[in-house]
N, C-alpha and C positions, 0 to 999 in steps of 0.2 A: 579478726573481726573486720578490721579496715577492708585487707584485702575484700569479703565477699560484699562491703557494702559497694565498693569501687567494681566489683563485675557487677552486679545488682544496676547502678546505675550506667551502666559501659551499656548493657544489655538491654535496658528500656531505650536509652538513647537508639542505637541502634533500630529498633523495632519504630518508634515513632518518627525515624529517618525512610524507613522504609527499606531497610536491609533483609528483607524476609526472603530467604529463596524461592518461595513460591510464585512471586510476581514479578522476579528480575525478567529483562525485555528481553528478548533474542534478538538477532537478525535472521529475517526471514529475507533469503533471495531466489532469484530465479531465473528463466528466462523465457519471453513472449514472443510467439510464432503469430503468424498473422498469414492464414492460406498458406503455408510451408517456409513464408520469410520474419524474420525478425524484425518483429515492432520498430519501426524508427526511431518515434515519441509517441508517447502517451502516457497515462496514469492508472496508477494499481491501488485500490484500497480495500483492508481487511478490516470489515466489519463485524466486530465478535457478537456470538450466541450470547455471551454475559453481557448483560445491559450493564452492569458496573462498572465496565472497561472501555475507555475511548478506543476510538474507530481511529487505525491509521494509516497516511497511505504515504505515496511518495512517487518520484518519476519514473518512465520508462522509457531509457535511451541506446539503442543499436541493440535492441531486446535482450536487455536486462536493468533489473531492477534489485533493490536493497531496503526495507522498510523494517525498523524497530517495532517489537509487537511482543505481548507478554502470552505466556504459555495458553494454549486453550482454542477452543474451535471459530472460525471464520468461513463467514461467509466473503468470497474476492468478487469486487467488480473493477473492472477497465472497463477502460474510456478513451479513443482517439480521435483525434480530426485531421482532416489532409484537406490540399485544396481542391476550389471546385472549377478552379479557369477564370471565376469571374472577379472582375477588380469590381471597388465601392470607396466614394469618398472616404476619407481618412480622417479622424479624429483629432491627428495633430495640426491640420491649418487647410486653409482653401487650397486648390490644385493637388492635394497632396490623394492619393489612393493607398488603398491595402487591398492583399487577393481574401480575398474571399474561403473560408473555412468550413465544412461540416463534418459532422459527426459519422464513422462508416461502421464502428463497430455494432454489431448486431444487437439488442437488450437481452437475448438470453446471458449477455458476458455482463452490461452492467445492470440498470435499474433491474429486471426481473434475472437478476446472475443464477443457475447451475451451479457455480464456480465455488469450491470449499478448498479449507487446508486447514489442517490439523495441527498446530505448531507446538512442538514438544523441545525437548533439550538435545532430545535423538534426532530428528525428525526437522528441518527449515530451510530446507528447497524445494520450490514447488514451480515445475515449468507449466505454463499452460499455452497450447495449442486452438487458436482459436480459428472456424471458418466463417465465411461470408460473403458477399455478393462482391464483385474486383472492384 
């Protein structure tokens, strides 16, 4: 009797720990082309179809990335900036400048993304090949 009250509560614990196989995270990696070269820097986030499930995302450096994310469909959007040549006052004090940054990746990749991945236990690399204007 001890023994099954001791798996009885080993067994809720667990479950209210969130030990359920069903939502353990994986690591989803990959790697990011950008016109046939590999993203420099930029940001990957996998936005799930299940509203229940936070959105998550993480860096993209020498085009590859690594983002913990639980089993189930996404929607991917990236996001880069490179500079534009032009320097602008700097935040940190008078005389001080910074270059100047914009955004090049196209929105089919982020705000209006194409971009999916399936993440299963089989299934968590996903390279994406993106083009755009140089």
């Amino acid at each position: 009797m001890r023994y099954w009250l001791l798996l009885a509560c080993g067994a809720g614990l667990c479950l209210s720990l969130g030990c359920s196989n069903d939502k353990r995270s994986l690591e989803a990696t990959g790697n990011v082309t950008y016109n046939g070269n590999a993203m420099s820097d930029g940001e990957i986030a996998f936005i799930p179809d299940d509203k229940a499930v936070a959105p998550e995302g993480g860096k993209i450096k020498d085009g590859k990335y690594s983002v913990k994310v639980q089993p189930g469909k996404y929607r991917v959007e990236i996001r880069a900036n490179r500079p534009t040549g032009e320097k602008r006052e700097s935040a940190a004090g008078p005389g001080q400048t910074e270059e100047v940054t914009a955004p090049y990746v196209p929105d089919e990749y982020n705000s209006k993304s194409t971009l999916t991945a399936d993440v299963s236990s089989g299934k968590t690399k996903f390279d994406f090949e993106l083009k755009g204007p140089k």
